[in-house]
N, C-alpha and C positions, 0 to 999 in steps of 0.2 A: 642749516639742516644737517652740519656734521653729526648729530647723536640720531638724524635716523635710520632706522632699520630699514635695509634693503625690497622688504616689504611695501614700501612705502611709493608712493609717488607715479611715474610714467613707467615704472619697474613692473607695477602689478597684472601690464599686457600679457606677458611671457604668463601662456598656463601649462599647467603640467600638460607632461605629455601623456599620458590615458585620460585626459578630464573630458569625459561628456567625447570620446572616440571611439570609435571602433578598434579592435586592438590589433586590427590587420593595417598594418602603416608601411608604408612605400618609401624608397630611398629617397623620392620627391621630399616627401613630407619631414623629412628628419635633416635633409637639406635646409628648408626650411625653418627649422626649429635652429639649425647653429646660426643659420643669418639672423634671424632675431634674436639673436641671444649675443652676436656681435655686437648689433645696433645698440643691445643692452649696456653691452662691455663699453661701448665708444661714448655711450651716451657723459655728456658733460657732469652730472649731479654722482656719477658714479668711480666714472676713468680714474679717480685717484683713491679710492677705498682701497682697503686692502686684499690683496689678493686671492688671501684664504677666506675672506668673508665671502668678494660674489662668485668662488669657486662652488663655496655653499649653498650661494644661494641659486644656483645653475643646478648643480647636483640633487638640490632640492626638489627640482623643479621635472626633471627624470634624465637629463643628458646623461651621458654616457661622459668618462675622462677621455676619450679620443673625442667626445664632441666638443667638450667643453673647450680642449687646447685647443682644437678648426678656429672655434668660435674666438679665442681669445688670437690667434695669430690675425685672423678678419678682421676684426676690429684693429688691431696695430696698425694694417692697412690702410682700416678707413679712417684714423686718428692722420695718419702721414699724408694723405689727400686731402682732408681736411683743413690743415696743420696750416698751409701757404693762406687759405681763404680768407680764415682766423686774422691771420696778423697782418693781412690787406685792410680789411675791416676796422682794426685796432686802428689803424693808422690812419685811416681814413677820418676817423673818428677823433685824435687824438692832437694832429696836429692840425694848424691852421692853413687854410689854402684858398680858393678864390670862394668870393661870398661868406665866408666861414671865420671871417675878422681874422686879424693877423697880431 
């Protein structure tokens, strides 16, 4: 799926921010909107896109450039928590150990 558009896929949750809202919005609510938009950033089909693309497509989407950066340091976060899980996993998976033939 490298040729698609950011549009595409588990991407399409994040909706604008005045879609179908009231336009009175709370610091909650824009909280909110950068954590998902981390989860966005961390998500695996995206994490290596380039950078000005899901700048784009965040900005598209109504963040603000202080949100967008919250949102993009969050997700480095939640990639480096992630990160140890991942290669438990790999390995688990990859090499042989009991039951699993040798």
């Amino acid at each position: 799926r490298s040729g698609a558009s950011l549009d595409e896929g588990s991407h399409e949750r994040i909706a604008p921010v005045g879609a179908g809202r009231s336009t009175a919005w709370g610091g909650e609510m824009r909280k909110a909107f950068v954590r998902q938009a981390a989860h966005f950033l961390a998500h695996p089909s995206v994490r290596f896109r380039p950078w000005e693309e899901k700048r784009g497509f965040l900005a598209a989407k109504g963040l603000t450039e202080e949100e967008i950066e919250g949102a993009r340091r969050l997700a480095g976060d939640q990639a480096e928590r992630q990160a140890p899980t991942q290669v438990v996993a790999l390995l688990r998976e990859r090499l042989p150990g009991p039951g699993r033939g040798a």
